[in-house]
N, C-alpha and C positions, 0 to 999 in steps of 0.2 A: 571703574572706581571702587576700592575698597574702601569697604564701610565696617569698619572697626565697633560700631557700638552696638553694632547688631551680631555681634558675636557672642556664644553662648560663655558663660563662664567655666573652666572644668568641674568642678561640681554638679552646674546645670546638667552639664551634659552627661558627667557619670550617672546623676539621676535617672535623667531619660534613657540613657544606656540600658541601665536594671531594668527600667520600668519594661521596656521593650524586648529585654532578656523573659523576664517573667511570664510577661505571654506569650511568648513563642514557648518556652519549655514548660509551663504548664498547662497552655492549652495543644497542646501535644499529647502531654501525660496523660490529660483528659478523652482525647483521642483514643489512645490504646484503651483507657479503660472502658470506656464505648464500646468501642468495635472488636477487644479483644478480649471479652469475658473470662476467657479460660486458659491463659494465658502460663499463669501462676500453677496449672494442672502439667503443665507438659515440659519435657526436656530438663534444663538444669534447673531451672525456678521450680518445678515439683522435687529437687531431692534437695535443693534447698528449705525449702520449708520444711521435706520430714524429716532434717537432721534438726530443724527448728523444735518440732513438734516433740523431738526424743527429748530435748533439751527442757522443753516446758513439761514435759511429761517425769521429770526427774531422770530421766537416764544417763548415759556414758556417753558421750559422741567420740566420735571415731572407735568406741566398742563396739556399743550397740548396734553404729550404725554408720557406716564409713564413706565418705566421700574424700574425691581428692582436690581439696582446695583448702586454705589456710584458715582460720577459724570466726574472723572475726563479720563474714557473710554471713554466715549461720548465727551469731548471735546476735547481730544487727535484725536480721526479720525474724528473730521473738518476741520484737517488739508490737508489729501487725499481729503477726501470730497471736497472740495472746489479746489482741483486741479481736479476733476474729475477725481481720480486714486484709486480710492476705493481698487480694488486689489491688484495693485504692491504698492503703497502708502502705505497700508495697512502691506502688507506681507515683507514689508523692514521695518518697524516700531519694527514688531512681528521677525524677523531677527535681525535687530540691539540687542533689548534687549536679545533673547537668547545668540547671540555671548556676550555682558555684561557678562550676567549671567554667562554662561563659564569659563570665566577671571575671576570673583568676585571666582568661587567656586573652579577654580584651587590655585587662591591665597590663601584659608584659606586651603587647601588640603596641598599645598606646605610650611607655614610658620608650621602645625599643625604636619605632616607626613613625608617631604621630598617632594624634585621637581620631580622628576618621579610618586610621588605616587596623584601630585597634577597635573600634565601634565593628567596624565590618568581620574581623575576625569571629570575634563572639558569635554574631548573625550565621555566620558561615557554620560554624560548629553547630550547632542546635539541631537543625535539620538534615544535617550531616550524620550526628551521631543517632539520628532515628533512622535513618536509613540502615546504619550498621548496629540494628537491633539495642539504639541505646534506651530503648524503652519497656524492654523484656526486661522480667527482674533479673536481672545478671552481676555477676562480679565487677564488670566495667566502670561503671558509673563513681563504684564508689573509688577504685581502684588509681580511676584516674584524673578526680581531686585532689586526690594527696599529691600525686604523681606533679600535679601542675604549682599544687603550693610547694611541692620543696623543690623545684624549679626556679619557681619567685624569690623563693626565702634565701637563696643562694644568689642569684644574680642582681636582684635588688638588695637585699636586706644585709645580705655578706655575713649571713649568722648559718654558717656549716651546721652549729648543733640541729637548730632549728629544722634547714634544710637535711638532716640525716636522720630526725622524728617522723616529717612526712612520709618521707622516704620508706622508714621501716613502717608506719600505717599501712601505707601504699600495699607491700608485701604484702603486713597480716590481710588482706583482701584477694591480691593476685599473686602467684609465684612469677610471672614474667616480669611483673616490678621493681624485682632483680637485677634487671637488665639497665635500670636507672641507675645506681651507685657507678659502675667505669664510666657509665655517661658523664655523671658529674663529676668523678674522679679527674676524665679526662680536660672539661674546662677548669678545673683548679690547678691545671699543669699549663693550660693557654696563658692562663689567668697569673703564673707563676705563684701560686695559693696552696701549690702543692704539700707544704708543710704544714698547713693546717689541716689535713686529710683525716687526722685521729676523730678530732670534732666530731667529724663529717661521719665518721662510721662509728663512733661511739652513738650516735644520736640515730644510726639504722639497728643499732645492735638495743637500743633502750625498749623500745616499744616491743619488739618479738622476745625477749626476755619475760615483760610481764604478762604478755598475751598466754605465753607459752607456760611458763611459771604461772602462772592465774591456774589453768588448766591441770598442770601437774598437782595442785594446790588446793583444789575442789573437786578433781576427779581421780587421784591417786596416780601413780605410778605408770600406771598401764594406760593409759588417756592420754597420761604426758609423751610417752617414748611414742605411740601410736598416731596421736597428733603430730609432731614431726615427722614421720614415715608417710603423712597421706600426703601431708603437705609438699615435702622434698624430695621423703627418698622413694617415692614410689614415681620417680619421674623418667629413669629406664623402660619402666614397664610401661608408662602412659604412651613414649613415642614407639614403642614394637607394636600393641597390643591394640586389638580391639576391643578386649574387656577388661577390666580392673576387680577379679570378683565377683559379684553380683554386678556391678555397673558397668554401662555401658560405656565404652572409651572413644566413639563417635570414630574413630578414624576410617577415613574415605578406602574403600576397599577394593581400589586399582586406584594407581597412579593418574590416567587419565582421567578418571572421576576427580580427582583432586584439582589437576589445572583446572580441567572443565571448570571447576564451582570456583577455585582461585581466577579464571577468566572473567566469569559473569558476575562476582563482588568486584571485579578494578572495573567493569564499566562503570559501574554506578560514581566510580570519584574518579574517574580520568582526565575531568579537567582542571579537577585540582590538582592534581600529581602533573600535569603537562603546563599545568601555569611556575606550578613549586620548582617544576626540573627548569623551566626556562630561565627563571629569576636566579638561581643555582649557577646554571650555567652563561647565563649572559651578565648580570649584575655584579660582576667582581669589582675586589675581592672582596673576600668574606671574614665578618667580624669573628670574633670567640664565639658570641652568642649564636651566632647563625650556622655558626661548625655543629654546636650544641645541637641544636633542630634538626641539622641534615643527620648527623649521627642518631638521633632520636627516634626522627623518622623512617629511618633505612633500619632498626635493631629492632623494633615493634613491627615493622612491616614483615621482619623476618620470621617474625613466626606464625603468619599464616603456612610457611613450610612444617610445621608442628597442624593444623588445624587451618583449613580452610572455610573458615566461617564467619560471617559476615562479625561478629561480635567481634573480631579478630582486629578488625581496621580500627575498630575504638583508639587503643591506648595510640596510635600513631597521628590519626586525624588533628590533633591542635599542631602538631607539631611542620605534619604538612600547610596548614592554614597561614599557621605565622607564614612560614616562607611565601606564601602566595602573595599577602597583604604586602611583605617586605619591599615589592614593586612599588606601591603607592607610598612610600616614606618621606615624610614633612620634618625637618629635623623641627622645625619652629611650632608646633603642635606639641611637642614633646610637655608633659609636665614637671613644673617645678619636683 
């Protein structure tokens, strides 16, 4: 016997939702800052902070001091920086945004699937994305909030511009965020929305305009051309290259060293990829949106062949999740 009145309201429930988001990804964040003191000292999180520290120090970034990623990482942790909290500063930044993330991907789980099946998505993602270092200060986190709101902002919201702003955030964070625009590109052509497409790339081409221009604009000429070269065109040399310069380019230095380490990151989510492939392949057929996801998830997965490292699974993770959840879909759960 269903009992109707003991059902939570959607609200009720998005409440409890968050509430239950929040402690999981910030008693996580807490976690790292516990047990990984020195976190923020090694790998990319240390030349992130000392392109920070040029930056608070008055210098030229990408002169002074060059890394190859897009700029607006480095001026996000000036913030910490400049309170002298490099770690918790830091790790409450990369916490705020997974807990977003959360919410953004239980919402499109819940209007797509049903609220249970989008409750669990969330959950799923959290500790997922600790596992693929989503709590090392990294590009990720922030990279792939935007990545999920101009997802939303396109399939709910049907505002291209909107969805083509996230989008170009997304970049100024990651260059693989890139790899978003044909995604969306392509369900605007499911979608037959195809002619609305200018939107869509007007609203990715806004944001890297001002980022990039801010840059050329407070740091002259040479900061300008130089910042788009770390960003973009030094992307030849990133995939030959062990080094970038002075920086190290991480790249696994035999081939078998590379699967090896691409082996022993897909153990860690092999059953979510083996729940994603079965509902893929047994659950037909498949909506636009769900094209959307597979396509998402196979174009982000694909460049662990660039880098085999675990931070790598991030930007694909929601997107395998949705799929998984999409098993358990209530159409009458759905929200107004």
């Amino acid at each position: 016997m269903e009992h109707k009145g003991l059902r939570l309201s959607d609200r009720a429930f998005f409440l409890m939702s968050a509430f239950a988001y929040g402690v999981v990804a910030f008693g996580l964040a807490a976690c790292a800052a516990w047990f990984l003191q020195n976190i923020w000292l090694i790998g990319d999180t240390k030349l992130f902070y000392r392109m920070a520290e040029v930056i608070l120090g008055g210098g030229v970034p990408y002169v002074d001091f060059r890394d190859p990623k897009p700029p607006l990482i480095f001026f996000m942790l000036t913030l910490p920086a400049a309170l002298g909290q490099q770690l918790y500063g830091g790790l409450l930044l990369v916490g705020l945004c997974n807990f977003l993330s959360a919410i953004v991907v239980m919402r499109i789980g819940w209007k797509l699937y049903g609220r249970l099946p989008g409750l669990v998505a969330g959950l799923l993602l959290l500790p997922n994305l600790a596992l693929a270092e989503g709590f090392f200060i990294l590009t990720e986190p922030f990279a792939l909030l935007f990545i999920l709101l101009s997802v939303y902002a396109l399939l709910f919201m049907k505002n291209e511009l909107l969805s083509g702003i996230f989008a170009g955030i997304a970049i100024g964070f990651k260059q693989y965020a890139l790899l978003l625009v044909p995604l969306l590109l392509f369900y605007m052509l499911r979608q037959k929305e195809l002619r609305r497409a200018p939107e869509l790339l007007a609203g990715v081409v806004m944001p890297l305009l001002i980022i990039y221009g801010a840059i050329f604009l407070a740091y002259g000429p040479d900061a300008g051309a130089s910042s788009l070269y770390w960003s973009f065109g030094v992307a030849d040399e990133y995939l030959s290259s062990s080094y970038l310069g002075d920086i190290p380019a991480y790249k696994a230095e035999d081939p078998l060293v590379g699967l090896a380490n691409l082996g022993l990151s897909a153990g860690l989510f092999i059953v979510l990829l083996a729940a994603a492939a079965a509902g893929v392949l047994l659950d037909r057929p498949l909506s636009p949106y769900d094209e959307l996801f597979v396509l998402s998830a196979t174009a982000f997965l694909a460049t662990l062949a660039v880098r085999q490292y675990l931070h790598y699974w991030a930007l694909a993770l929601p997107f395998v999740i949705l799929l998984c959840v999409r098993l358990y879909r209530k159409r009458e759960d759905r929200p107004e």
